[in-house]
ZAPAVEX-29209 format. One line per field, with one value per residue: residue in one letter; residue number from 1; x, y, z of N, C-alpha, C, CB in turn. Coordinates in pm, whole numbers. Atoms other than C-alpha are relative to their C-alpha. Glycine has a CB too. Layout:
<sites>
code [a  ...]
pos [NUM  ...]
neast [X  ...]
nnorth [Y  ...]
nup [Z  ...]
caeast [X  ...]
canorth [Y  ...]
caup [Z  ...]
ceast [X  ...]
cnorth [Y  ...]
cup [Z  ...]
cbeast [X  ...]
cbnorth [Y  ...]
cbup [Z  ...]
</sites>
This chain:
<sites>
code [x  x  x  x  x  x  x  x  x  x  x  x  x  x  x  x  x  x  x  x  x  x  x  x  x  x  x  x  x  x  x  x  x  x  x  x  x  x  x  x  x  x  x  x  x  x  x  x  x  x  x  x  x  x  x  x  x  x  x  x  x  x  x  x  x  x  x  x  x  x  x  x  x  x  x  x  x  x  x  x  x  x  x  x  x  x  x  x  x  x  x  x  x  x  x  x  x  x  x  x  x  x  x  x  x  x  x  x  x  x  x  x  x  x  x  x  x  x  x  x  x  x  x  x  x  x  x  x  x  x  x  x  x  x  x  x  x  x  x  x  x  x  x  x  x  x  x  x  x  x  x  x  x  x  x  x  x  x  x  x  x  x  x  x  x  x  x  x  x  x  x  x  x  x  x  x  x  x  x  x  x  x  x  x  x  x  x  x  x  x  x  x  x  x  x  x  x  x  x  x  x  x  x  x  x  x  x  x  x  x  x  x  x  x  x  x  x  x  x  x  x  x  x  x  x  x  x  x  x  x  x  x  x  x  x  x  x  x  x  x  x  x  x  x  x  x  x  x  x  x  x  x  x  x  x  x]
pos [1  2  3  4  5  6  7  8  9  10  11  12  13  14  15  16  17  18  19  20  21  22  23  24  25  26  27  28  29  30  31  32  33  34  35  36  37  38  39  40  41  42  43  44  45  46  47  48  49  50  51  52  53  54  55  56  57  58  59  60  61  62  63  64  65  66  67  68  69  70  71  72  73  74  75  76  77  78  79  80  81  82  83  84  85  86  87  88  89  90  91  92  93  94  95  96  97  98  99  100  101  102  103  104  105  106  107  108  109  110  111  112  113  114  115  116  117  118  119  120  121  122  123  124  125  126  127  128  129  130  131  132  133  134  135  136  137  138  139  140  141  142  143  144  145  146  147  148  149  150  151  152  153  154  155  156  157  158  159  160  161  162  163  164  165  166  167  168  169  170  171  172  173  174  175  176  177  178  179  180  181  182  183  184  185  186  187  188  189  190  191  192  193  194  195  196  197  198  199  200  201  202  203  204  205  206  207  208  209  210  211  212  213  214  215  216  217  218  219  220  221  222  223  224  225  226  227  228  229  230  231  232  233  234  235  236  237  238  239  240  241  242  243  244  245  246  247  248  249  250  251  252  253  254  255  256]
neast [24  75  -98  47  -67  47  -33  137  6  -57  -155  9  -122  -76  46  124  -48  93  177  56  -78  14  -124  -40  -49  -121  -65  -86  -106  58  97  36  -31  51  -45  -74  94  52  -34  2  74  -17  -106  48  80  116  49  86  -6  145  -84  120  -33  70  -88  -25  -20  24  -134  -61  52  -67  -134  17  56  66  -104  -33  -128  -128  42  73  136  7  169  -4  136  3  63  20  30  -93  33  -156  -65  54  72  22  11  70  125  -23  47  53  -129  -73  69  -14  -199  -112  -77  -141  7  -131  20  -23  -90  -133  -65  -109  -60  77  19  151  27  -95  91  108  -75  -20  80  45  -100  47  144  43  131  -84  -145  -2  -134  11  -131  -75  -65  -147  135  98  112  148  58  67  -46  36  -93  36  -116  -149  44  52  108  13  44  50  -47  47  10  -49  101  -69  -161  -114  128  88  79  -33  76  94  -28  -76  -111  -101  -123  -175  51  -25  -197  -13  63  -65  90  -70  75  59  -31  157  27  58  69  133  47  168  117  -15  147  144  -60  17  107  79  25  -87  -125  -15  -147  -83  -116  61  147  -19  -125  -10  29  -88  -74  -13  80  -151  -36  -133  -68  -167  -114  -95  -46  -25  -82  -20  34  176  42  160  18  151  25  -14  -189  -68  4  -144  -133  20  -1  -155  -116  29  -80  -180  -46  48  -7  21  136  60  147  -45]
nnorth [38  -67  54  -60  -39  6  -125  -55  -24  -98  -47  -12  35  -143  -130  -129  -55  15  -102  -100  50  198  45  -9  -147  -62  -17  62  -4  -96  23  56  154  82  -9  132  76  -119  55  154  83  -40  47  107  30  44  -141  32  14  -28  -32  -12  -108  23  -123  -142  34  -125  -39  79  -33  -172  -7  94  -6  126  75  -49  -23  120  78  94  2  57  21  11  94  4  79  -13  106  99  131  47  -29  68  -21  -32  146  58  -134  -75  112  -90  -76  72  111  119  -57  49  -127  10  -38  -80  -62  -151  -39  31  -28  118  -4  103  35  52  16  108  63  51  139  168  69  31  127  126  29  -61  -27  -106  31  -42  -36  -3  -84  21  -67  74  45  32  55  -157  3  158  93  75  84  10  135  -41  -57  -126  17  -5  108  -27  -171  14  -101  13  -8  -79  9  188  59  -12  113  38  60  110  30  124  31  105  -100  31  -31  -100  -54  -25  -117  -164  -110  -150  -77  -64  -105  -89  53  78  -4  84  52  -84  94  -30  -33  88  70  -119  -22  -108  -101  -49  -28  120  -10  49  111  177  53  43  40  118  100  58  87  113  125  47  -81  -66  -146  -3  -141  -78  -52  -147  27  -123  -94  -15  -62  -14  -65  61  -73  -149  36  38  -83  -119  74  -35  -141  -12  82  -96  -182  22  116  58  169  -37  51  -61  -77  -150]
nup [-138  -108  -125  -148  -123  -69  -61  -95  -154  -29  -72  -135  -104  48  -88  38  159  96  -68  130  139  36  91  114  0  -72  75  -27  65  75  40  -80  44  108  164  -8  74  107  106  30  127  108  101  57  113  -73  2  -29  -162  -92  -138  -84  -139  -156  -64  100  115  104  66  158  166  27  33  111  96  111  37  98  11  -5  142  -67  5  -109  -28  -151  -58  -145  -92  -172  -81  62  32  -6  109  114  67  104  119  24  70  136  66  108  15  40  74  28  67  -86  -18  -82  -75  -119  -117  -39  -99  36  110  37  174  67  153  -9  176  21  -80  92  53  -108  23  74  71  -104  -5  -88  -29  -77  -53  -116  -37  -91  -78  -148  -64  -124  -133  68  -76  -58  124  95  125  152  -41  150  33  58  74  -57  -6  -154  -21  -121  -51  -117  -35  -98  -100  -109  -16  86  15  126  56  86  117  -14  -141  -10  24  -66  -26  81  110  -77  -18  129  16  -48  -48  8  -15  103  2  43  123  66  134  -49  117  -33  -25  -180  -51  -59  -67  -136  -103  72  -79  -81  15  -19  48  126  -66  -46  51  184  51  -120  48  145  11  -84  105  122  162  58  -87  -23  -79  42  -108  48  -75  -30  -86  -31  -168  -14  -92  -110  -106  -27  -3  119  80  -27  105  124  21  -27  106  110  0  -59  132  54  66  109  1  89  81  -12]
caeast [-632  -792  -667  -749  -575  -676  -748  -1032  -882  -813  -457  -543  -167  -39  -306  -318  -133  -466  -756  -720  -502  -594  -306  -288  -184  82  369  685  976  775  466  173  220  -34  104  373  114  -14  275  374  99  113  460  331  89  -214  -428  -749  -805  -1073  -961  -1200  -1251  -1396  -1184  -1163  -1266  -1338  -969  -864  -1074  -988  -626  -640  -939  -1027  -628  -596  -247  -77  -227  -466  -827  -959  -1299  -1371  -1601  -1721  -1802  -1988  -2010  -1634  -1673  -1280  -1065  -1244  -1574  -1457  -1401  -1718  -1875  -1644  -1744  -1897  -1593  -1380  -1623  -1473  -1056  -793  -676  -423  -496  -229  -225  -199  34  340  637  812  977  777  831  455  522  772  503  247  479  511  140  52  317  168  -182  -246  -595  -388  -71  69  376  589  912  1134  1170  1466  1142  956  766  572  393  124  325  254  460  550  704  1005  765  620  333  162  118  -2  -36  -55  -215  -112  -322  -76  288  431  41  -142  -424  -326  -465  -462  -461  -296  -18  276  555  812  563  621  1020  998  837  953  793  760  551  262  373  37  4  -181  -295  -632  -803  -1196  -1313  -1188  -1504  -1782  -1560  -1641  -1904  -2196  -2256  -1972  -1765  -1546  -1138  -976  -690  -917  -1272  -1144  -807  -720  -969  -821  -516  -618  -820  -464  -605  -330  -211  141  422  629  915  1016  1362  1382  1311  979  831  507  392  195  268  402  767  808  642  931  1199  1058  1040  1417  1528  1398  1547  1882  1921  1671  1604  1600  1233  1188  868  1028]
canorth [-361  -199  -149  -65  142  40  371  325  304  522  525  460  398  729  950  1257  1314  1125  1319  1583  1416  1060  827  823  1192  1192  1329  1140  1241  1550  1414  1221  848  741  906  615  339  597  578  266  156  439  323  -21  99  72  408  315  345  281  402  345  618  623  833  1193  1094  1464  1548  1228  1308  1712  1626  1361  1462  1262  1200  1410  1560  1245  1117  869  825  778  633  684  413  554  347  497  176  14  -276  -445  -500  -809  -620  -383  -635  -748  -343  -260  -588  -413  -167  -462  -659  -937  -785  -941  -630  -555  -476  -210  -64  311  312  109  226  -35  -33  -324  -478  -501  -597  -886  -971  -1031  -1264  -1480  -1486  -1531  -1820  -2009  -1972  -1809  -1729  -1471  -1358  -1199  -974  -1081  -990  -1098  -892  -917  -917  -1158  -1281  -944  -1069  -1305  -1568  -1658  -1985  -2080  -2425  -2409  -2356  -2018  -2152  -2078  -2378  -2200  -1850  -1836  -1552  -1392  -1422  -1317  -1357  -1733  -1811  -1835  -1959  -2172  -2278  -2547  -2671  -2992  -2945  -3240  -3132  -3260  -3081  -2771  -2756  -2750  -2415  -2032  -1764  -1449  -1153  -1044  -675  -535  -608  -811  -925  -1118  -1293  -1150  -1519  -1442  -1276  -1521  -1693  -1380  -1424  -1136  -971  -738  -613  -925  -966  -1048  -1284  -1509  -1490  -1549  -1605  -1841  -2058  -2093  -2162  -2433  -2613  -2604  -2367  -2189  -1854  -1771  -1564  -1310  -1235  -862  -818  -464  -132  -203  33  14  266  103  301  725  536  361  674  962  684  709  1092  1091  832  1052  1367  1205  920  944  562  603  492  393  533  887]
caup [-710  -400  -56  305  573  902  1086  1351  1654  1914  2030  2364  2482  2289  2551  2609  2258  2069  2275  1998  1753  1592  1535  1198  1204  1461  1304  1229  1031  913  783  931  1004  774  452  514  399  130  -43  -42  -183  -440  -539  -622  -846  -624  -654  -525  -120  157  485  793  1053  1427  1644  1493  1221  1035  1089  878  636  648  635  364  183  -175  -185  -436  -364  -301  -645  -461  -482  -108  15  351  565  863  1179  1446  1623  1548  1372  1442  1199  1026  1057  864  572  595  520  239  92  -187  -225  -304  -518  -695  -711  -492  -252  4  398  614  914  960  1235  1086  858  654  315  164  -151  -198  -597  -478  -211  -505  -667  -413  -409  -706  -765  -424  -552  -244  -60  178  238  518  562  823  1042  1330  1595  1890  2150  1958  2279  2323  2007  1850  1612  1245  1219  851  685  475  190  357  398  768  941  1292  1420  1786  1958  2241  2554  2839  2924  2707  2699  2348  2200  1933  1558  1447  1863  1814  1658  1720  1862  1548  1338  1553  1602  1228  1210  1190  1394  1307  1384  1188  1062  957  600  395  33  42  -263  -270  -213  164  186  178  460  716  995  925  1229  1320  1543  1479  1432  1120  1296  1493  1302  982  917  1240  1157  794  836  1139  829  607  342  136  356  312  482  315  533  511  635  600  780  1016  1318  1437  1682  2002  2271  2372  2436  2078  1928  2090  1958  1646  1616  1743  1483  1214  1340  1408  1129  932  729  354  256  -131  -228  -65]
ceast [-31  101  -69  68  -84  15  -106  -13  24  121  -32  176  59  -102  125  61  -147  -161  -21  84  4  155  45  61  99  114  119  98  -49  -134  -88  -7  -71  31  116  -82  -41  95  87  -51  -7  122  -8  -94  -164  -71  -142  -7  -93  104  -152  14  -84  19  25  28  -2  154  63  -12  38  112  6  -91  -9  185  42  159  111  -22  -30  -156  -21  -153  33  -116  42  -60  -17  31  173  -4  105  68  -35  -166  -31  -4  -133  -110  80  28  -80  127  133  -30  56  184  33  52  61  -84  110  -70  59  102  138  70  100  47  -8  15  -123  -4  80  -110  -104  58  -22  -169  -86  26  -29  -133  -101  -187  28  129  47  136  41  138  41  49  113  -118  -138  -125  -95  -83  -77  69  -78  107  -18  92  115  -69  -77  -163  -81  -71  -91  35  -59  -34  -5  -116  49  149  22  -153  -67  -71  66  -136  79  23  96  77  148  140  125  -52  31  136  5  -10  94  -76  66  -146  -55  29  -100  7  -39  -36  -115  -99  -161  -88  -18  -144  -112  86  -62  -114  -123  -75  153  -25  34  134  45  71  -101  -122  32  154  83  -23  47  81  7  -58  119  -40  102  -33  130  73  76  92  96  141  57  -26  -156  15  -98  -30  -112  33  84  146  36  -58  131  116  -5  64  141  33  13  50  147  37  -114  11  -4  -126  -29  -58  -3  35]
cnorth [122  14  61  68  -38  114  48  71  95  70  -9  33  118  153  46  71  -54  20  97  -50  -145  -45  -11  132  63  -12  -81  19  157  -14  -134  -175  -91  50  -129  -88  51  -10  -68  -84  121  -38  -125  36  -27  191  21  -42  29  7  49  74  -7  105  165  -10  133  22  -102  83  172  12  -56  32  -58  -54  26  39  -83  -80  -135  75  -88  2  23  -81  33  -100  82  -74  -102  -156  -108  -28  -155  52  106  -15  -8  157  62  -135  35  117  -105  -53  -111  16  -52  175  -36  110  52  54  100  47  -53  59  -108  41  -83  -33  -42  -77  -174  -123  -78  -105  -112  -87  -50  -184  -86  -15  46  29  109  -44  65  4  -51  21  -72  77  -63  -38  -85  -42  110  -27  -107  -23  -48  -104  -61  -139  67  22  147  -48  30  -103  20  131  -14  172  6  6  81  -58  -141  -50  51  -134  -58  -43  -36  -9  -69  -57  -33  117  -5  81  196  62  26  126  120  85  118  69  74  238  82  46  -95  12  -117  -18  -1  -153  40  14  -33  -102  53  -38  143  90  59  86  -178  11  -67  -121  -125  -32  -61  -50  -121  -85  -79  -52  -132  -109  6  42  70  146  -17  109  40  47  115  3  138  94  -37  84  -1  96  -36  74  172  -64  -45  130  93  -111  24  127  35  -55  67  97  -21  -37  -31  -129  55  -161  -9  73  150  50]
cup [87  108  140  68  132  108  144  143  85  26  124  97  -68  48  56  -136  -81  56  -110  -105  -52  -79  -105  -48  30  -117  -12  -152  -143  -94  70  -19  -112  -157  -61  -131  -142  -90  -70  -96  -136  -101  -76  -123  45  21  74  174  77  124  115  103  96  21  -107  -149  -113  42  -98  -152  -52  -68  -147  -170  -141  -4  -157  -43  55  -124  -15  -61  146  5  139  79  133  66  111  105  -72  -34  5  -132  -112  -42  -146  -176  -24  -40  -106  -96  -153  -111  -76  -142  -20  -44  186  44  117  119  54  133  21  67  0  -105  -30  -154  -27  -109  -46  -180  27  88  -91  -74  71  2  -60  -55  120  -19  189  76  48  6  72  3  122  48  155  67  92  101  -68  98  48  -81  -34  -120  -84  8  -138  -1  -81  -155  -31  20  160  -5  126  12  166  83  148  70  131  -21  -24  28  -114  -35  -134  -119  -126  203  -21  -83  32  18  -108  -67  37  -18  -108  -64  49  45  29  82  -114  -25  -71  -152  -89  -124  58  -161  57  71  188  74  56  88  153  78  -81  94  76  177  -32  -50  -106  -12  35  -44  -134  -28  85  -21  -192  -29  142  -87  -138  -130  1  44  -5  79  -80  93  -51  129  3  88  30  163  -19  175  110  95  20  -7  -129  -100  4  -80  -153  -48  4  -79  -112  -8  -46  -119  -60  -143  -171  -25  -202  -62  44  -92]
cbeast [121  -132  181  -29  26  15  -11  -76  57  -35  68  -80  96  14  -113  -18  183  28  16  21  145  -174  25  -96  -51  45  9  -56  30  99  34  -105  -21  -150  90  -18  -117  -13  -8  -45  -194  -8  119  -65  69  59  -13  -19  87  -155  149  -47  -2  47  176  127  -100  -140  104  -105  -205  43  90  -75  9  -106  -37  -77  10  -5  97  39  -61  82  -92  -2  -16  -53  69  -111  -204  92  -51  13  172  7  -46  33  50  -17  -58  146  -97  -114  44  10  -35  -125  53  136  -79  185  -52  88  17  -91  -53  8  56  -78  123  -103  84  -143  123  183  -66  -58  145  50  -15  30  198  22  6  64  -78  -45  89  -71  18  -71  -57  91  -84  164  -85  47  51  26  86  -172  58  18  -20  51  -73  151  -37  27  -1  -61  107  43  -111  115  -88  99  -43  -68  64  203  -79  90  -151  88  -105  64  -95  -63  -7  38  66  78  -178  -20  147  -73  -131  60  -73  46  45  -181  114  -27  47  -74  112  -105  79  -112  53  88  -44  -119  152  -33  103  -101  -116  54  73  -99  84  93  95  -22  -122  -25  82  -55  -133  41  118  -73  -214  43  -102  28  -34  69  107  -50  62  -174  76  -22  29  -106  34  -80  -11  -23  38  -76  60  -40  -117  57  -2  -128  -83  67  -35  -102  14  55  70  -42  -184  163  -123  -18  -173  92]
cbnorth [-75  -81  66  -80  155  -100  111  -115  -62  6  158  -156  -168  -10  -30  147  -99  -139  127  181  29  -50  -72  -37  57  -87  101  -137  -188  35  0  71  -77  -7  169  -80  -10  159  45  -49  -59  110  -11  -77  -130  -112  46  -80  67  -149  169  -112  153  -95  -83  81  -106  145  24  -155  -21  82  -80  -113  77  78  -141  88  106  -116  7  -8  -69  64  -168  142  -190  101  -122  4  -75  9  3  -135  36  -163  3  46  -169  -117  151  126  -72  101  56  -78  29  -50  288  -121  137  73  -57  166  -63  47  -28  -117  127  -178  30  14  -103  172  162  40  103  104  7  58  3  108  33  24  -197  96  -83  28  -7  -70  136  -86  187  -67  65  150  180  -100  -79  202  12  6  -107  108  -86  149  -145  -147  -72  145  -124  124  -92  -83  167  -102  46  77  -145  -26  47  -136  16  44  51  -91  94  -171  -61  -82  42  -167  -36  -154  -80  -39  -107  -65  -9  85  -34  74  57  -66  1  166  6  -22  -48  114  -152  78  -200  166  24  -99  9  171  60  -63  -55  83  91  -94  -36  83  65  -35  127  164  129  -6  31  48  83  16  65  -192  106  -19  24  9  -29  93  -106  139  -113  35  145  -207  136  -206  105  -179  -107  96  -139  -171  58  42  -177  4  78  -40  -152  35  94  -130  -152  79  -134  32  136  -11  -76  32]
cbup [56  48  -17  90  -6  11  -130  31  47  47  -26  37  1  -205  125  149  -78  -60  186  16  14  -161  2  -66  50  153  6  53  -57  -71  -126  20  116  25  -20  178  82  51  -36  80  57  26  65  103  -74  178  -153  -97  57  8  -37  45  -25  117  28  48  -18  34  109  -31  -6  128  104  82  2  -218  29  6  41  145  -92  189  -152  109  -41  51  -35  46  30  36  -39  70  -123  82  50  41  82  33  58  108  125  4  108  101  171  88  -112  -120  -67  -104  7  -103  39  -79  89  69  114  -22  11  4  -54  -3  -42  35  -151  78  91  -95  -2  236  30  -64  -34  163  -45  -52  78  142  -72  97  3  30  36  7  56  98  82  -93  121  -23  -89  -63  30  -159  139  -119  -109  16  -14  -112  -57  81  8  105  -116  71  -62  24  35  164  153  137  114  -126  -29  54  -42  -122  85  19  -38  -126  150  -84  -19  124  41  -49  73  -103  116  -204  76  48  -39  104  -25  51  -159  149  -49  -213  -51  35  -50  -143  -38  -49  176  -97  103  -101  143  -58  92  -26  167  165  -18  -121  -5  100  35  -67  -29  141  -70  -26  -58  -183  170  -134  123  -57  88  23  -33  -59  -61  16  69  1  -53  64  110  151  113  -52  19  233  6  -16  102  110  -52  -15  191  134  44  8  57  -95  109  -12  58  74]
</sites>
């Protein structure tokens, strides 16, 4: 199997730290946040990595380079023109070919059972599957909403404050109370058919071009719910927490 880091963006909410330093770089617990992801998926057994760059993008690649001394093999797909995070799907469409691989996101650290994750979706026959997590502030967040088989029945995305679009729309309210919502924690496995599903002119989002509409038509997407260590860095205030938790107490991280 294959895999992605998602690395395009800028960090807008971690200025004037990512004017000269792209998020995937900032440091955290002595090395840069995206070695996290890195090796993660190296501990699984996953050696093979496309990682898309925008924002400063020659220091990624400087730092990183082929991914040699983390005992990776890295591709790099630039985007002048950011293509979002389903167009880039649709340009390493080729890169994938015809192998089931696994999407992350650069800027979270979790201790993932990515091997226990594949179980699950192998044994639901899966199309996607989709790490996921309960925070204490779950309403800052677009909901994945799973049955008692993990299956996602609705993911609602946020729009503004207790307002989301929903998919499917019109789902009953008994069919509703029934449901668990979590928060998607930026990980994914994805079975290659996914592909010919995608739209074909990017930019275009992952969540609501493709995957939204999927599970509002009740194909098989499941939830993995990860109940371990997760941070994801969105703004200059949950980064310094970070940096402090690490100094203070740092977490013990498998694949360390």
């Amino acid at each position: 199997m294959k895999a992605l880091i998602l690395s395009g963006g800028r960090g807008e909410r971690l200025r004037p730290l990512t004017d000269t330093i792209p998020k995937p770089l900032l440091e955290v617990g002595g090395r840069p946040l995206i070695h996290y992801p890195l090796l993660m998926l190296k501990r699984a057994g996953i050696g093979a990595v496309a990682i898309n760059v925008h924002h400063l993008a020659a220091e990624i690649e400087t730092a990183l380079g082929t991914g040699k001394t983390l005992a990776l093999d890295i591709t790099y797909a630039p985007e002048p023109t950011l293509l979002g995070t389903g167009g880039t799907l649709f340009a390493l469409r080729d890169y994938f070919a015809n192998e089931r691989f696994w999407v992350l996101n650069a800027d979270s650290i979790l201790d993932l059972d990515l091997n226990a994750m594949l179980r699950l979706h192998r044994e639901r026959e899966a199309l996607a599957t989709f790490a996921l997590f309960r925070p204490t502030d779950i309403g800052r967040y677009s909901r994945i909403e799973i049955d008692r088989e993990a299956k996602i029945r609705r993911v609602r995305l946020l729009k503004g404050p207790k307002e989301f679009e929903d998919y499917p729309a019109g789902l009953s309210g008994s069919d509703a109370t029934a449901l668990q919502s979590y928060m998607f924690c930026g990980v994914y496995l994805c079975e290659p058919t996914v592909l010919d599903r995608m739209p074909t002119a990017p930019p275009f989002s992952s969540m609501r071009e493709i995957f939204a509409p999927l599970i509002a038509s009740g194909m098989p997407l499941f939830g993995y719910v990860h109940r371990g260590l997760f941070h994801t860095v969105d703004d200059l205030e949950s980064y310094q927490a970070l940096r402090q938790e690490f100094a203070t107490n740092p977490p013990h991280l498998s694949y360390l």
